[in-house]
NUNUGU-281567 format. One record per residue (C-alpha): residue number from 1; residue in one letter; x, y, z. Coordinates in Angstrom, 3 decimals, always signed. Example, Ala and Ser with C-alpha at 12.3 -4.5 7.8 and 13.67 -1.06 7.14 Angstrom:
<atoms>
ATOM   n res       px       py       pz
ATOM   1   A  +12.300   -4.500   +7.800
ATOM   2   S  +13.670   -1.060   +7.140
</atoms>
This chain:
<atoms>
ATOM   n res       px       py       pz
ATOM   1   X   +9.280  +12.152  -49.712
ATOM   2   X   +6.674   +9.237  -50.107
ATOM   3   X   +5.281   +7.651  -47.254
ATOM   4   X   +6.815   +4.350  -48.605
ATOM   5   X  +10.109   +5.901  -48.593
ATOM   6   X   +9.847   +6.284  -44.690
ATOM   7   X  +12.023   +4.063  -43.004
ATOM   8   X  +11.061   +2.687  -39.409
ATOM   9   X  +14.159   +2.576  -36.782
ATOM  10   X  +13.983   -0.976  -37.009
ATOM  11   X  +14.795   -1.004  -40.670
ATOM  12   X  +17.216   +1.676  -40.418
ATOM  13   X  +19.273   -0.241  -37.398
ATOM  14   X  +18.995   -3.340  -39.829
ATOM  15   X  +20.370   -1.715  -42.617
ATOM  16   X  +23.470   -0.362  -40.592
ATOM  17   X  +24.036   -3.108  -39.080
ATOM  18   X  +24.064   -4.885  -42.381
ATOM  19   X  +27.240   -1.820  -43.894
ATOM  20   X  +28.798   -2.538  -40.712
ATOM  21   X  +28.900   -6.074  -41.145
ATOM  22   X  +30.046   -5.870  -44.776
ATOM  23   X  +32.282   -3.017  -44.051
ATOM  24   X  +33.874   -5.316  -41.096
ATOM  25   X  +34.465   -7.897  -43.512
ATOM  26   X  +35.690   -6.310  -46.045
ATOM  27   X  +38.469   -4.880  -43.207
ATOM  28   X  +39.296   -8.155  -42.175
ATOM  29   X  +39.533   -9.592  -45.887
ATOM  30   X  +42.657   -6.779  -46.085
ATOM  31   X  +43.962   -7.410  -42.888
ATOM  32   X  +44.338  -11.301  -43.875
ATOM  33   X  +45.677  -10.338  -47.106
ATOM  34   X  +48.275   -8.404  -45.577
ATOM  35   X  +49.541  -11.256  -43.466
ATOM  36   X  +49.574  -13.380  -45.575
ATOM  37   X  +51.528  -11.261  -47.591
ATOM  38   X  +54.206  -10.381  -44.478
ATOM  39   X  +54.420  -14.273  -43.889
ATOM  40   X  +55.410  -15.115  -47.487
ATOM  41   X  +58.016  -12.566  -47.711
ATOM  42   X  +56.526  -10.434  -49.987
ATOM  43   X  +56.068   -6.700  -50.147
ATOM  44   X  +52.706   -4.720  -49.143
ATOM  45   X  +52.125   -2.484  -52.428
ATOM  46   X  +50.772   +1.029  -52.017
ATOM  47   X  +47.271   +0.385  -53.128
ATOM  48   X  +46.729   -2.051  -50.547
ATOM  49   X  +47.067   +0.479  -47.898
ATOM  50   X  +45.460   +3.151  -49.653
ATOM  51   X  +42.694   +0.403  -49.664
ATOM  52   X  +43.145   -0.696  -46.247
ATOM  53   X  +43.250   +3.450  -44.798
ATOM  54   X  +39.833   +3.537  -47.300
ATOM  55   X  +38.146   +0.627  -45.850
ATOM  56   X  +38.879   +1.572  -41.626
ATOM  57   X  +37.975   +5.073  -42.772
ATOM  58   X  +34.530   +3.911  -43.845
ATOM  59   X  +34.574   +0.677  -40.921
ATOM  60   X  +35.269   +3.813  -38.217
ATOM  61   X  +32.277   +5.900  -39.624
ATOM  62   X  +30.192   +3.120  -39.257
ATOM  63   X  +31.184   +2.575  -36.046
ATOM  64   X  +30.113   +6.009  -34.970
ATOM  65   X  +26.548   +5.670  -36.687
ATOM  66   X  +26.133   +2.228  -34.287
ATOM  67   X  +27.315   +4.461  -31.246
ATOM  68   X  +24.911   +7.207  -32.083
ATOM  69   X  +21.738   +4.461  -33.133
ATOM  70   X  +22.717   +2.676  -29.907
ATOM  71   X  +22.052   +5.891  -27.783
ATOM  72   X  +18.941   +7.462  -29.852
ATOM  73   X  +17.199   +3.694  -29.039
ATOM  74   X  +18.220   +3.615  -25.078
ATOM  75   X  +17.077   +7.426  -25.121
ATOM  76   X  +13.776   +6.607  -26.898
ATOM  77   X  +12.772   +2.917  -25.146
ATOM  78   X  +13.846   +0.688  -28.350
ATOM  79   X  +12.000   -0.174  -30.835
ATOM  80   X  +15.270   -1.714  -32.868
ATOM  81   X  +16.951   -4.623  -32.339
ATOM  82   X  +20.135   -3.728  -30.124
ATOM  83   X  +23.194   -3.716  -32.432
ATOM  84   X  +25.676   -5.624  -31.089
ATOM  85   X  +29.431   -5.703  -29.591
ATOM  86   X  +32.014   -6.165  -31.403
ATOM  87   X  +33.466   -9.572  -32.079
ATOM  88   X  +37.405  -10.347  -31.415
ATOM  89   X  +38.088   -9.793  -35.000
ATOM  90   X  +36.539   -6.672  -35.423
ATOM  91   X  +38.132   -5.185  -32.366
ATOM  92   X  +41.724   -6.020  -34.131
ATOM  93   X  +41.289   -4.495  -36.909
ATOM  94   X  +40.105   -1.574  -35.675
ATOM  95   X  +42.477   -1.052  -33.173
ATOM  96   X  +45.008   +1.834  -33.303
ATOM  97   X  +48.036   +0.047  -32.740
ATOM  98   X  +47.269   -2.569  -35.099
ATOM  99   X  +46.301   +0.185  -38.040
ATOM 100   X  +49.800   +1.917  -37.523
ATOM 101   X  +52.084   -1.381  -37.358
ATOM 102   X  +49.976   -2.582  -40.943
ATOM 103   X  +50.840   +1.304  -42.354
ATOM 104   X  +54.411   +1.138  -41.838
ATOM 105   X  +54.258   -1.949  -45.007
ATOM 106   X  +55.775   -4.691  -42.355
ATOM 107   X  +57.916   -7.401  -43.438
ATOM 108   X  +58.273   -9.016  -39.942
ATOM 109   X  +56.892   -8.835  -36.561
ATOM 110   X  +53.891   -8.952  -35.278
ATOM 111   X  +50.706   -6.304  -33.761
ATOM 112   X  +48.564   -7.839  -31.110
ATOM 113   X  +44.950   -6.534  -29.081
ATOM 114   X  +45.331   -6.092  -25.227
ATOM 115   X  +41.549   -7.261  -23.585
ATOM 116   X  +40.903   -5.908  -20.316
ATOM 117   X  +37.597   -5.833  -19.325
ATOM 118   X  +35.962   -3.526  -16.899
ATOM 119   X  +35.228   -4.800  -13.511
ATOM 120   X  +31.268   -3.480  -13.041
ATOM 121   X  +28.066   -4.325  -10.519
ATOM 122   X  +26.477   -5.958  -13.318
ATOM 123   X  +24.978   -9.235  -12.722
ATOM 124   X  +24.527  -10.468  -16.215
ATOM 125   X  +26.141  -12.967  -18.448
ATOM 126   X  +29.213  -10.407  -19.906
ATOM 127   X  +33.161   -9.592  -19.580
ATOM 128   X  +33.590   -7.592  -16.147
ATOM 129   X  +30.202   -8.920  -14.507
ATOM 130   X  +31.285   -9.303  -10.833
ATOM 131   X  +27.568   -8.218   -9.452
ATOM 132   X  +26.972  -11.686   -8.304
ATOM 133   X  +29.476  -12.017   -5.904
ATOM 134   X  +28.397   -9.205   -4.057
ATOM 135   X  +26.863   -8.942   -0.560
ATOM 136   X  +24.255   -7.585   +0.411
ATOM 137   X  +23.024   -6.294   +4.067
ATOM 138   X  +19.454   -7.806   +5.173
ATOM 139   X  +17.414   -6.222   +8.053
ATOM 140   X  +16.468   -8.267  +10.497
ATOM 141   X  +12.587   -9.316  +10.477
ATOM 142   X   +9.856   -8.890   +8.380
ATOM 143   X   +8.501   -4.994   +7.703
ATOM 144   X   +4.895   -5.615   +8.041
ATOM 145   X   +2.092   -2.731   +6.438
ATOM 146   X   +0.830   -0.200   +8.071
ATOM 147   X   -1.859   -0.603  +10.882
ATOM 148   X   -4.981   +1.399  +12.402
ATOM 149   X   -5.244   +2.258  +16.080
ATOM 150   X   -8.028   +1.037  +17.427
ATOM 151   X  -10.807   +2.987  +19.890
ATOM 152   X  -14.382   +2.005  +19.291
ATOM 153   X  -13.895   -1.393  +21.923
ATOM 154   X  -12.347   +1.052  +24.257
ATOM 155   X  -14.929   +3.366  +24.535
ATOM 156   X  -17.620   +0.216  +25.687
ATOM 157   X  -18.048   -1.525  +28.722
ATOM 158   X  -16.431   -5.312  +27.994
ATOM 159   X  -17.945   -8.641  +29.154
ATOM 160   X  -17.584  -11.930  +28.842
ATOM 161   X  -20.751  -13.783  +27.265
ATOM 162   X  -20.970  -17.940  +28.450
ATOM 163   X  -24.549  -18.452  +25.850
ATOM 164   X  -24.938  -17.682  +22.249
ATOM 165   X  -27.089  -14.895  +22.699
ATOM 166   X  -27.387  -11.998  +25.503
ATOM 167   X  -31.036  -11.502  +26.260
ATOM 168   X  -31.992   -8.031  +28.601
ATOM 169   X  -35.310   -6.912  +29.627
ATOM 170   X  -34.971   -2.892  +28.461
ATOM 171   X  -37.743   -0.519  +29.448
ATOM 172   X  -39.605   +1.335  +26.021
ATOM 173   X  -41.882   +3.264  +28.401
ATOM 174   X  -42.860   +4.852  +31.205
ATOM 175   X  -45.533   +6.973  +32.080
ATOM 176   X  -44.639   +8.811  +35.120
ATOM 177   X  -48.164  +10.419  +36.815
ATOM 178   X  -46.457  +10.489  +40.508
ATOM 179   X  -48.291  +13.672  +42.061
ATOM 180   X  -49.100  +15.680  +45.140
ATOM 181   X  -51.844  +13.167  +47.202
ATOM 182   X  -54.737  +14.979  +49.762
ATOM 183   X  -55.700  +12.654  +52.119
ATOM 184   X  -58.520  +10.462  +51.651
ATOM 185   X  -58.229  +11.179  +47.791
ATOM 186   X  -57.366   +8.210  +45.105
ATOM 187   X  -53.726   +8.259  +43.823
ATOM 188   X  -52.543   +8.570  +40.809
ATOM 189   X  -51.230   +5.290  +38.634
ATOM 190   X  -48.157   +5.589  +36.696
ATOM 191   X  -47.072   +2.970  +33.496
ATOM 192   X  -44.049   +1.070  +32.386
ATOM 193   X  -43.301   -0.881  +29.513
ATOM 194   X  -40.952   -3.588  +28.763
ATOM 195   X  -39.366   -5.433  +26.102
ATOM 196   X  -36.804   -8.339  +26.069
ATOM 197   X  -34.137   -7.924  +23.552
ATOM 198   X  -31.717   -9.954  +21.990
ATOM 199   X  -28.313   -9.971  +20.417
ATOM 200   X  -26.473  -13.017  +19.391
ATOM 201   X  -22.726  -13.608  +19.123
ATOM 202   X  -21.540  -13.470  +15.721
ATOM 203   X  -18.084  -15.108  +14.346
ATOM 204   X  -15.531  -13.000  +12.420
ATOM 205   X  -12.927  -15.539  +10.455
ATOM 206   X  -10.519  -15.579   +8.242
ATOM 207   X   -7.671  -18.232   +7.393
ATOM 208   X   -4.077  -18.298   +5.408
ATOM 209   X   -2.323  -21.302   +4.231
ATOM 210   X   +1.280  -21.341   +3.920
ATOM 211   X   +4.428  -24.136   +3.519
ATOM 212   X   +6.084  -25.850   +6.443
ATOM 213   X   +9.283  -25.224   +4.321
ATOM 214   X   +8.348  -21.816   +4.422
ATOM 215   X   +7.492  -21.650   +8.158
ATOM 216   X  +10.429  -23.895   +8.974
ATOM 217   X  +12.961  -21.758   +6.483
ATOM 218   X  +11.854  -18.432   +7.329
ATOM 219   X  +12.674  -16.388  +10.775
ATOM 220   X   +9.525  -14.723  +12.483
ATOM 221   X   +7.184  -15.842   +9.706
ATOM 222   X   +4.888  -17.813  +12.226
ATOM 223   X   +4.686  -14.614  +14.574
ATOM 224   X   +4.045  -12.318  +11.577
ATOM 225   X   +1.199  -14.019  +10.046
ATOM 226   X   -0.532  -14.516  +13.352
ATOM 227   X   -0.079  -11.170  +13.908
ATOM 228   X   -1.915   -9.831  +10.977
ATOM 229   X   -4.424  -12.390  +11.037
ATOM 230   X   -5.056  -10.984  +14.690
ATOM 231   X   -4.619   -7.649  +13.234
ATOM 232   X   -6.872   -8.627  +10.234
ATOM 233   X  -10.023   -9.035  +13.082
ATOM 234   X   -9.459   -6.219  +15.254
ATOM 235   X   -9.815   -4.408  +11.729
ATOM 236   X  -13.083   -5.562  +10.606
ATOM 237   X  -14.461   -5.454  +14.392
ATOM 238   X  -13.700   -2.079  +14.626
ATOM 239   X  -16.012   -1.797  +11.494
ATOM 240   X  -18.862   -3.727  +12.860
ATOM 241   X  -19.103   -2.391  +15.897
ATOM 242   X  -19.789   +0.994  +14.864
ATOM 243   X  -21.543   +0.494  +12.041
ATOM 244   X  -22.592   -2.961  +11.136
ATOM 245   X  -26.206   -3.185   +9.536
ATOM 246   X  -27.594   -6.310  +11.556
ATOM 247   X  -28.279   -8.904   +8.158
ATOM 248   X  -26.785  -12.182   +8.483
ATOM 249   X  -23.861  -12.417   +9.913
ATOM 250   X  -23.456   -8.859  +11.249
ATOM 251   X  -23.473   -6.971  +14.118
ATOM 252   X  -25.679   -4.718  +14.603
ATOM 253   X  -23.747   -1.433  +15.566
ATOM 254   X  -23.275   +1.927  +17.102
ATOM 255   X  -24.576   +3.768  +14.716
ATOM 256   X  -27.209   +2.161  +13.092
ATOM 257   X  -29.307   +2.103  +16.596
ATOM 258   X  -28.139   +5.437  +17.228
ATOM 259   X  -31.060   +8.267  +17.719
ATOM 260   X  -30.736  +10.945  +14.974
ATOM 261   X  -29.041  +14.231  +15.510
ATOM 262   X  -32.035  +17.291  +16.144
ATOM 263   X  -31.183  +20.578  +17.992
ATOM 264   X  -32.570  +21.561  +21.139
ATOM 265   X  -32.755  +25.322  +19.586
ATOM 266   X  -31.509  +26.630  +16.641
ATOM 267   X  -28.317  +28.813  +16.557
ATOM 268   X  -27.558  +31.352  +14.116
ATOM 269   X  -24.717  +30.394  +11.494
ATOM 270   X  -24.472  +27.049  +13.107
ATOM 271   X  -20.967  +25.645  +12.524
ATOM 272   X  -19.670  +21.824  +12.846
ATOM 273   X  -18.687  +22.821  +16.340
ATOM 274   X  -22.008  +24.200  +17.386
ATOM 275   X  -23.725  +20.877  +16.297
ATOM 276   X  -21.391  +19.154  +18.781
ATOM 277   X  -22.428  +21.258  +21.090
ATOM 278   X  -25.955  +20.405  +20.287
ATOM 279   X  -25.352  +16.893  +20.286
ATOM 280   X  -24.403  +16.885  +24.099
ATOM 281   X  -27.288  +18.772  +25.224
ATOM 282   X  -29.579  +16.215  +23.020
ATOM 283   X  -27.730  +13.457  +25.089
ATOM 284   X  -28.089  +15.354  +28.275
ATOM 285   X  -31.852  +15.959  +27.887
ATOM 286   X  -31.794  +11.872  +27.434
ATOM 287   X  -30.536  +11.698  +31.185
ATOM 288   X  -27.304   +9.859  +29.182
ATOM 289   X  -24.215  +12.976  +29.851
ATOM 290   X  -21.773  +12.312  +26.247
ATOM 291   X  -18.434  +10.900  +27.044
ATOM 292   X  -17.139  +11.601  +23.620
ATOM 293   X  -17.016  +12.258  +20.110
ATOM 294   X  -16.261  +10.073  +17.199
ATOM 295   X  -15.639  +11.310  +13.746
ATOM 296   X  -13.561  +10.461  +10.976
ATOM 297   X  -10.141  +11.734  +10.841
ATOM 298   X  -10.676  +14.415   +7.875
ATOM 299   X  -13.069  +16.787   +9.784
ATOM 300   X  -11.265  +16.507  +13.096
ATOM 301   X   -8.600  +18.436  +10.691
ATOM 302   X  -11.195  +20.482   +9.411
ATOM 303   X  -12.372  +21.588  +12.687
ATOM 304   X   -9.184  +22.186  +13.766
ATOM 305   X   -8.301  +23.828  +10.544
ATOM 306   X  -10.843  +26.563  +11.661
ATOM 307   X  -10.161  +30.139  +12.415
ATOM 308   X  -11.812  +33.371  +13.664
ATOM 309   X  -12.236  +36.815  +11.876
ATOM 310   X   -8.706  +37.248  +12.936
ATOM 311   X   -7.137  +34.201  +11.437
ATOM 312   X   -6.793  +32.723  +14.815
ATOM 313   X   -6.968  +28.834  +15.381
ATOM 314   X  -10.142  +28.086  +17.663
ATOM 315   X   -9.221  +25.432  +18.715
ATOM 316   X   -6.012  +24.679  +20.445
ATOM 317   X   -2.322  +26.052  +19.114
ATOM 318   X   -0.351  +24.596  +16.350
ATOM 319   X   +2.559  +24.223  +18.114
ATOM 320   X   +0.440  +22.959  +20.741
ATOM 321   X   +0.480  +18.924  +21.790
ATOM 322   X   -2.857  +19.051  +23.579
ATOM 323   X   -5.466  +15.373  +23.638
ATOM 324   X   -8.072  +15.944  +21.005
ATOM 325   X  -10.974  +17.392  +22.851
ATOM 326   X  -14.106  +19.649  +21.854
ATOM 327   X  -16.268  +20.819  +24.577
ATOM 328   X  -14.186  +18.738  +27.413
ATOM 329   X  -15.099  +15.908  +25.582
ATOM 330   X  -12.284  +13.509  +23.941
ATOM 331   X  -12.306  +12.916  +20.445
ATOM 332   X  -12.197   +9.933  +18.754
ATOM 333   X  -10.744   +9.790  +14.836
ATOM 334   X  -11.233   +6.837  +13.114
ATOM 335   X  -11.484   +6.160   +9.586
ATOM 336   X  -14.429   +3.799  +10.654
ATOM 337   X  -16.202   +6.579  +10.925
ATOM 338   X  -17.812   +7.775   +7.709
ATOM 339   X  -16.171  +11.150   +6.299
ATOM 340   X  -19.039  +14.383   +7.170
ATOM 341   X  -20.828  +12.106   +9.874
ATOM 342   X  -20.089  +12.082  +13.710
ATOM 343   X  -21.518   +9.989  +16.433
ATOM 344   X  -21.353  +11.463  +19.989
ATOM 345   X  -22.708   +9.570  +23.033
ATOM 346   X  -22.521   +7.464  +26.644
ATOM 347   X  -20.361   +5.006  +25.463
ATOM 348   X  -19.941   +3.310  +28.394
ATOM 349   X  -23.529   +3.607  +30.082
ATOM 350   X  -25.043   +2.975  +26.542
ATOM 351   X  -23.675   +0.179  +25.536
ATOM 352   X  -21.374   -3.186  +26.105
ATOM 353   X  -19.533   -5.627  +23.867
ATOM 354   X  -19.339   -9.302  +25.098
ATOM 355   X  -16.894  -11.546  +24.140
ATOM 356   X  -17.895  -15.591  +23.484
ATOM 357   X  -14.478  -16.392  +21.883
ATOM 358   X  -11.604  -14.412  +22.150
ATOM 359   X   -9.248  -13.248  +19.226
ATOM 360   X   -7.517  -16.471  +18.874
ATOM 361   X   -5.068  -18.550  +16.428
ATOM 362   X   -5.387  -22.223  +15.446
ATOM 363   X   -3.543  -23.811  +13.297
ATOM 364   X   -4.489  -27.210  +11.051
ATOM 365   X   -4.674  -29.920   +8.160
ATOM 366   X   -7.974  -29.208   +5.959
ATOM 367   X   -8.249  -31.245   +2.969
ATOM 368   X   -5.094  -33.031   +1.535
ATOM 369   X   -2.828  -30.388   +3.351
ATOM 370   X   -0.878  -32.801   +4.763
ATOM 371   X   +0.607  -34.743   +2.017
ATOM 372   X   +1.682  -31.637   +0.707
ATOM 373   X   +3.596  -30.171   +3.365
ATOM 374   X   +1.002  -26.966   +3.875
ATOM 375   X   -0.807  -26.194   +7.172
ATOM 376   X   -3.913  -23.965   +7.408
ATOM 377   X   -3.609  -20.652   +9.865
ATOM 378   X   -6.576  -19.902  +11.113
ATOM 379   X   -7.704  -16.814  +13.164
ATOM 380   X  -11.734  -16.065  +14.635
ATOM 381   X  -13.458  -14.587  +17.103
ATOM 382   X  -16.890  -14.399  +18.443
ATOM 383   X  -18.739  -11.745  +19.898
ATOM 384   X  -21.822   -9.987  +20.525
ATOM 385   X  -22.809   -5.844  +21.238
ATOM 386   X  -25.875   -5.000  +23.139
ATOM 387   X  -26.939   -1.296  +22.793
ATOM 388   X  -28.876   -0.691  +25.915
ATOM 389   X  -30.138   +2.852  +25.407
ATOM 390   X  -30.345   +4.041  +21.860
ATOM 391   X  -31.135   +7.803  +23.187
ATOM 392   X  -27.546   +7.469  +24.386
ATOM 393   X  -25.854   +7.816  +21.066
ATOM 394   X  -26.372  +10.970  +18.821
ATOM 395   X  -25.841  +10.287  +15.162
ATOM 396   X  -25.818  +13.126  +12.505
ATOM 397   X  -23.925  +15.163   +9.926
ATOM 398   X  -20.959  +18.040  +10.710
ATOM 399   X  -22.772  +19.873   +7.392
ATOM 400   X  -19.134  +19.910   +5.411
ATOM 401   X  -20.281  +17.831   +2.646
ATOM 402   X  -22.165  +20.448   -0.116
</atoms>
C-alpha cells in the first residue's frame, strides 16, 4: 500500500462519521415514508421493508464501528474528533421496539422511544449529570508544608544585643614564661595579645501581600501566613548561623570560623567514627571539652548503618529508641549541615547569638495598597553571632564522599 493511501485516525473517524450520518438519514427517510404511508391508509409493500431491514442492518453496523473508534481513541489519548451521541431521531429508528412494530406492515397505531437517563457523578453539561449537587466534606484549617526542626540556636548561648554591633576584646596570644624563681634572681616576663572584634546585627526579611477579602473570607489564613513567614526566618537563620560566609548582608557563621579538622595521631583504617573521636581530643587539647556533633542527616544514617565483621550494628539496636549520641556526645542532624562534612565543638562556651529584633510580624499599606483592598505582611528579624574561640569548633570531612 502507498504511503498516500495511509489514512490518519482523524480521517478515518471523519469518514465514518460521514456513512453514519448518511446511513442515519437514509433510515429516517424510510421511517418517514412509512408513516406517511400508515397515516394515508395505504399499505407498506414488501420492498419497503426489505429496504428498511437493509438500511438498519447497515445503520447497526455502523453503529458498532463508532462504538469500537470511540474506545480505540479513549484507549490511545485521541487524536480524532469524538464522534458523537446520537440525536432523538436516530435513537428511534434504531430502537428495537420501533423496528418490530414498522415489520409487522402497520396500518394503525403507533411505536414510541422511552428516555431515561442515567443518574451519574458527572458534573458536566449532559442527561443524568447530578455531580453538582453533591456535597462534599472539608477539613477544618489549612494543611500547611512540611517544616525542619530546628537545633543550631539551641546549641548557643542567647543574648539580647541593645547597639548595632557587639564589640569584645578576645585574646590572640599569650606567651606563658611563668617559672621556678631563686631568690635574688630576675623573673621571668610572660606576653599577651589582644584584639577587639566586631560583629554587627544583620536583618533577615521577607514580606507577602495578600487581599482583605481574602483575609476577611478565609478562616485561619492570618495565623497561617504569619506562621510561615515566622517559619520562613527560623529557616534561613538556621542557615546563616552555621554557615554564612560574612559578605554583605551575612552572618558570619559556625563553620566558616571554625579551626580545621587535624588528628592528634593517626589511627589505622580510620573510620567516620574514629575522626569524631579525633575531633574531641583536637577540642580538648584547645582547653574547649566538645558538647556535640553536627552533621547532616545522611551520614548520621550511614554511621549508624555500620556494622562489625559479624554484621552487628555498632552503634545502638534497631529496635532500639536511644538519643542520637557518638562518644557521649549528642548528635545534631540537620540538613544545614553540608552532606560528608561535620562540625563538632563547645557550642555554648564558643560562641553566642544576640538578638537586636526579635522574630516579629507587621503588617501594612506600601504603595497604592490601600485603594485596592491588599495589605502587606511583613516578617524580620535582626541579629548578630559572635564566635569567641574559633579553636572551639572542629570543622572537617567524615571521608564518605569518593
Amino acid at each position: 500500500m502507498a504511503l498516500d493511501d495511509v489514512k490518519t485516525a482523524d480521517q478515518m473517524a471523519a469518514a465514518l462519521k460521514a456513512d453514519f450520518a448518511k446511513s442515519t438519514d437514509a433510515v429516517k427517510a424510510i421511517a418517514e415514508d412509512a408513516l406517511g404511508k400508515v397515516k394515508a391508509g395505504d399499505v407498506i409493500t414488501a420492498k419497503m421493508k426489505t429496504d428498511a431491514d437493509e438500511a438498519l442492518v447497515k445503520l447497526n453496523g455502523l453503529t458498532e464501528e463508532v462504538k469500537e473508534m470511540a474506545q480505540k481513541m479513549a484507549r490511545g489519548g485521541g487524536g480524532a474528533e469524538e464522534v458523537e451521541a446520537k440525536t432523538l431521531g436516530e435513537r428511534f429508528v434504531s430502537e428495537e421496539s420501533v423496528k418490530s412494530w414498522l415489520s409487522d406492515s402497520p396500518t394503525k397505531g403507533k411505536a414510541d422511544l422511552r428516555m431515561k437517563a442515567t443518574l451519574t457523578t458527572a458534573t458536566t453539561d449532559t442527561d443524568g449529570s447530578v455531580g453538582q449537587g453533591m456535597d462534599r466534606q472539608r477539613l477544618a484549617g489549612i494543611i500547611a508544608g512540611p517544616e525542619r526542626r530546628m537545633t543550631i540556636r539551641d546549641l548557643l548561648t542567647q543574648g539580647q544585643m541593645s547597639e548595632a554591633a557587639i564589640s569584645w576584646i578576645q585574646e590572640t596570644g599569650f606567651s606563658n614564661n611563668a617559672g621556678m624563681v631563686a631568690e635574688g634572681a630576675k623573673k621571668p616576663s610572660s606576653d599577651i595579645k589582644l584584639a577587639e572584634q566586631t560583629s554587627t546585627a544583620k536583618v533577615i526579611a521577607h514580606w507577602i501581600k495578600v487581599s482583605r477579602q481574602a483575609l476577611d473570607d478565609v478562616a485561619q489564613l492570618r495565623s497561617h501566613i504569619d506562621g510561615r513567614l515566622i517559619y520562613g526566618l527560623a529557616l534561613k537563620e538556621e542557615g546563616q548561623l552555621l554557615g554564612g560566609d560574612g559578605t554583605g548582608q551575612n552572618l558570619l557563621g559556625l563553620v566558616p570560623q571554625a579551626t580545621a579538622y587535624s588528628a592528634a595521631f593517626t589511627v589505622a583504617g580510620e573510620t567516620a567514627i574514629d575522626k569524631m573521636r579525633l575531633a574531641m581530643l583536637q577540642a580538648v587539647l584547645a582547653e574547649y571539652p566538645a558538647t556535640g556533633h553536627i552533621m547532616n542527616p545522611i551520614d548520621w544514617a550511614r554511621i549508624e548503618l555500620t556494622k562489625d565483621d559479624n554484621n552487628r550494628y555498632i552503634i545502638g539496636n534497631p529496635q532500639g529508641s536511644i538519643t542520637p549520641t557518638l562518644w557521649n556526645l549528642p548528635v545534631v542532624a540537620t540538613q544545614a549541615m553540608t552532606v560528608d562534612k561535620f562540625l563538632t565543638g563547645a557550642f555554648a562556651m564558643g560562641a553566642q547569638v544576640w538578638d537586636r529584633w526579635e522574630a516579629r510580624i507587621e503588617v501594612g499599606y506600601e504603595n497604592d495598597d490601600f485603594t485596592k483592598n491588599l495589605v502587606t505582611i511583613l516578617a524580620e528579624e535582626r541579629l548578630a553571632l559572635t564566635v569567641y574561640r574559633p579553636e572551639a569548633f572542629i570543622y572537617g570531612d567524615l571521608g564518605f564522599a569518593p
